[in-house]
C-alpha positions as CSV (number, residue, x, y, z in Angstrom):
1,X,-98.7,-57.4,-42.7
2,X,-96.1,-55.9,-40.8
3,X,-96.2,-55.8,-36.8
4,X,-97.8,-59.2,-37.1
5,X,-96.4,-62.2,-34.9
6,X,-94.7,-65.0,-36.3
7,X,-93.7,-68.2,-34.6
8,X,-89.9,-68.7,-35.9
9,X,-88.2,-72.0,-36.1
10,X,-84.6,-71.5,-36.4
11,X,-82.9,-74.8,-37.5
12,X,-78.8,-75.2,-37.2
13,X,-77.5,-77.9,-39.7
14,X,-73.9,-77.8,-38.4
15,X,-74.9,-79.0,-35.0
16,X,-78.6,-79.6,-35.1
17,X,-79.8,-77.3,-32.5
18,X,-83.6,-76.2,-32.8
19,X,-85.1,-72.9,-31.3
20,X,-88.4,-71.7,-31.8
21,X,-88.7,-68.4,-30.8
22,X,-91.3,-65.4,-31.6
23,X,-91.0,-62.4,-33.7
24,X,-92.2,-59.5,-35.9
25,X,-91.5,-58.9,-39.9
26,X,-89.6,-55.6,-40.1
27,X,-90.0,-53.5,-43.5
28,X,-87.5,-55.6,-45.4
29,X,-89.0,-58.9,-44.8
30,X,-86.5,-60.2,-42.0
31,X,-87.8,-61.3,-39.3
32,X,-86.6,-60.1,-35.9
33,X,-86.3,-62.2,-32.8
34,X,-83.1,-61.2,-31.1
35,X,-81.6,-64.4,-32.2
36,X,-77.8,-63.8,-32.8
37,X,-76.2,-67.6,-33.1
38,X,-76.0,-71.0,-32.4
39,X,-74.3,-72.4,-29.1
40,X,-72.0,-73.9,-31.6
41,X,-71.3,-70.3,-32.6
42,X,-72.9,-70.9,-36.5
43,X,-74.7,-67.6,-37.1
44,X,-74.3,-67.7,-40.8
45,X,-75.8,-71.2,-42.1
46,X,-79.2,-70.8,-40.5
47,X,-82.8,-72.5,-41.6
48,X,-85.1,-69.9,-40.9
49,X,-89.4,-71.1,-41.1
50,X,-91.8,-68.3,-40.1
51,X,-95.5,-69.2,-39.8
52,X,-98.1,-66.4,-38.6
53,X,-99.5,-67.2,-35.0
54,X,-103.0,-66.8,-35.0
């Protein structure tokens, strides 16, 4: 459903760096959070896990 919440876990595998962040599903199935990149400046080789808060 979109507007729903989602509990994001963003996971860099350059540097290992874990965020978990919250965020809606827009029309094309992204998820938006406001996340840009890493501290190590990755912002291309991301691991991305949604899970619907309840």
């Amino acid at each position: 459903m979109v507007g729903e919440r989602y509990r994001i876990v963003i996971r860099c595998p350059k540097c290992g760096e874990k965020y978990i962040l919250r965020g809606k599903q827009n029309d094309e199935g992204e998820y938006e959070t406001g996340f840009k990149q890493c501290v190590c400046g990755n912002n291309d080789d991301l691991k991305v896990d949604a899970t619907p808060e309840s």
